[in-house]
N, C-alpha and C positions, 0 to 999 in steps of 0.2 A: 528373602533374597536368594534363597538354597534350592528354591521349587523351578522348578522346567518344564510344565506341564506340554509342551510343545514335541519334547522329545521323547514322547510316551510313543509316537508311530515307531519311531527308531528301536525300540525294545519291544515291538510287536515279535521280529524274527526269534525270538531270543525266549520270549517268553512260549510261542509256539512247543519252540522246541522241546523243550524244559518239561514241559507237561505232556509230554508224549508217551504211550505204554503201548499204544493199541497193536505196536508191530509187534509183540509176543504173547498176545491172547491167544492164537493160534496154538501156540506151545504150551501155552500153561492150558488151554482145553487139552489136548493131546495127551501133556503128562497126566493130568485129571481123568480120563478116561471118559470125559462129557459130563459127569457129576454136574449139572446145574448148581447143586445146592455148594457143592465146595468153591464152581467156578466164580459162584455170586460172590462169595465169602474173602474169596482170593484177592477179586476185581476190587472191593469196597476196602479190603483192609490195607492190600497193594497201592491205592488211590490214596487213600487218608493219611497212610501215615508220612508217606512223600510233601503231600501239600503242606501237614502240619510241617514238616524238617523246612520245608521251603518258608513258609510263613516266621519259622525259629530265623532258621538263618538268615534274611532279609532284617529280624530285630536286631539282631546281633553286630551284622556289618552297620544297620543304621542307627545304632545307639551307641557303637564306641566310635564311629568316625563324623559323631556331632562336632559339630563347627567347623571342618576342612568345608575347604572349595573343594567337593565331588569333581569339578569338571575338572581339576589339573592333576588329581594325585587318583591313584587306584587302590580303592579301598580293601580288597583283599590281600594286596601286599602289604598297606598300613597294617592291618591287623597282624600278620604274618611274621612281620618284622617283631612282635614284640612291644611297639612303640609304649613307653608309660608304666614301663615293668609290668605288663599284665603278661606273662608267658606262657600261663598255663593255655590263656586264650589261645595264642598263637600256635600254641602243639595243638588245640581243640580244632582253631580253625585250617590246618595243615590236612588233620586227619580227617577231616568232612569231607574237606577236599578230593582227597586220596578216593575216599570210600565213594562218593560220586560218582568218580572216575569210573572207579571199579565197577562199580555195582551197573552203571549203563554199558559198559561195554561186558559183562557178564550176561547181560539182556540180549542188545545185539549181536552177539556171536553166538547164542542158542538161536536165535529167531532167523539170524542168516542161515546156519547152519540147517534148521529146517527147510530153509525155502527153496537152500542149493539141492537135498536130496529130493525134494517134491520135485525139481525142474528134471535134475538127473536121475530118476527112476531109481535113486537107490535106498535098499530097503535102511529100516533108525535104528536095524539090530541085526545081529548076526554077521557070517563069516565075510559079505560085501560089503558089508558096511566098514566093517575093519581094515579090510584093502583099501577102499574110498578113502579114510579118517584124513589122511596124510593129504588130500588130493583136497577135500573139503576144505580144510581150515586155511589153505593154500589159498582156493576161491576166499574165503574172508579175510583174512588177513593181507595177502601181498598186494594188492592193490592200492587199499590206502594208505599202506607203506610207502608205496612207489611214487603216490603222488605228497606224502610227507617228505618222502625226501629229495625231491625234484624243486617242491616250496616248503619252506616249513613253517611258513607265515596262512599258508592254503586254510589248515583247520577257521580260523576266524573267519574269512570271506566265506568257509564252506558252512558255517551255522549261519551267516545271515545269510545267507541265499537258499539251503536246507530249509530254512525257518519259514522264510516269505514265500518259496514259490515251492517245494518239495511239501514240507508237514503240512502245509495251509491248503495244496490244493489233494492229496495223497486222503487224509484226514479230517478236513473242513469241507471238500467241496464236491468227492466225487462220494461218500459214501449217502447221503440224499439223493445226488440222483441215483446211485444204484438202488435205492428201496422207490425209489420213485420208475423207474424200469420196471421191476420186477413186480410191483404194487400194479402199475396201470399201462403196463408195456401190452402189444398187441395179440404177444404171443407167450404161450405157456410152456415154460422149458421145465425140464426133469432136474433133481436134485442132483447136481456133479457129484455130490461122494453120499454116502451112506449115513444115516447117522449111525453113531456111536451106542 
């Protein structure tokens, strides 16, 4: 009576999102210096052990909030709260939390932070780059400040709409036809940057 298999579309956005890394391969080749061998090693241990945390944490939410009606209460506040004297859960599940947080916007603001100096010519080291720093983080950060605090309800709408039409076509839909161009496209372009 607890299953909704209906509303598995509804957590397509969500789950997209969630599983997403590919915007700081970029940066982890870069700081790797192209090492294939490290960058394999990075990608597969970077992947696994997220999915495992993701596969833990899904047991966790779903084996202590057996027998709530999911649809009317939010299980990670259930848990949060403490409910049942379990409190050690609730600091566990506080600080997962936390560390999620962190650890994706620690991603995103290297991976932005690359992408604003590749647009704006400025070099990842040295004395312009030092002058930039202040100007860079400006580009990543005040933006989605500005639209945080104009809505502050925005973040929600902005993972399901991110999720459905951003990660799904950015990540699922254009990097096939880019090998698909480049595979059986008419014309043969040069390599835009050098390897490494």
């Amino acid at each position: 009576s607890q299953q909704h298999p209906e509303k598995i579309v509804d957590a397509f956005p969500i789950i997209f999102l969630s599983l997403v890394y590919q915007n700081v391969v970029p940066t982890v080749v870069n700081q790797l210096e192209g090492d294939r061998s490290k960058i394999t090693k990075a990608i597969i241990a970077g992947t696994t052990l997220p999915a495992l945390m993701f596969v833990a944490w899904n047991a966790v939410v779903l084996g202590n909030v057996q027998g709530s009606d999911l649809g009317s209460i939010d299980p990670l506040a259930l848990l949060q709260s403490g409910t049942g004297g379990n409190q050690l859960l609730a600091n566990l599940v506080t600080s997962f939390s936390s560390l999620a947080i962190i650890t994706s916007l620690i991603g995103f603001v290297y991976g932005l932070l690359d992408a604003w100096t590749d647009v704006m010519g400025v070099p990842r080291t040295g004395g312009t780059y030092g002058k930039d720093k202040s100007l860079l983080f400006g580009l990543v950060f005040v933006p989605p400040l500005a639209l945080a605090l104009t809505d502050p309800d925005i973040f929600y709408t902005a993972l399901d709409y991110g999720g459905a039409f951003g990660v799904s076509t950015l990540f699922l839909i254009l990097p096939p036809l880019m090998v698909w161009g480049q595979r059986y496209g008419d014309k043969s372009q040069p390599l835009m940057t050098k390897p490494m």
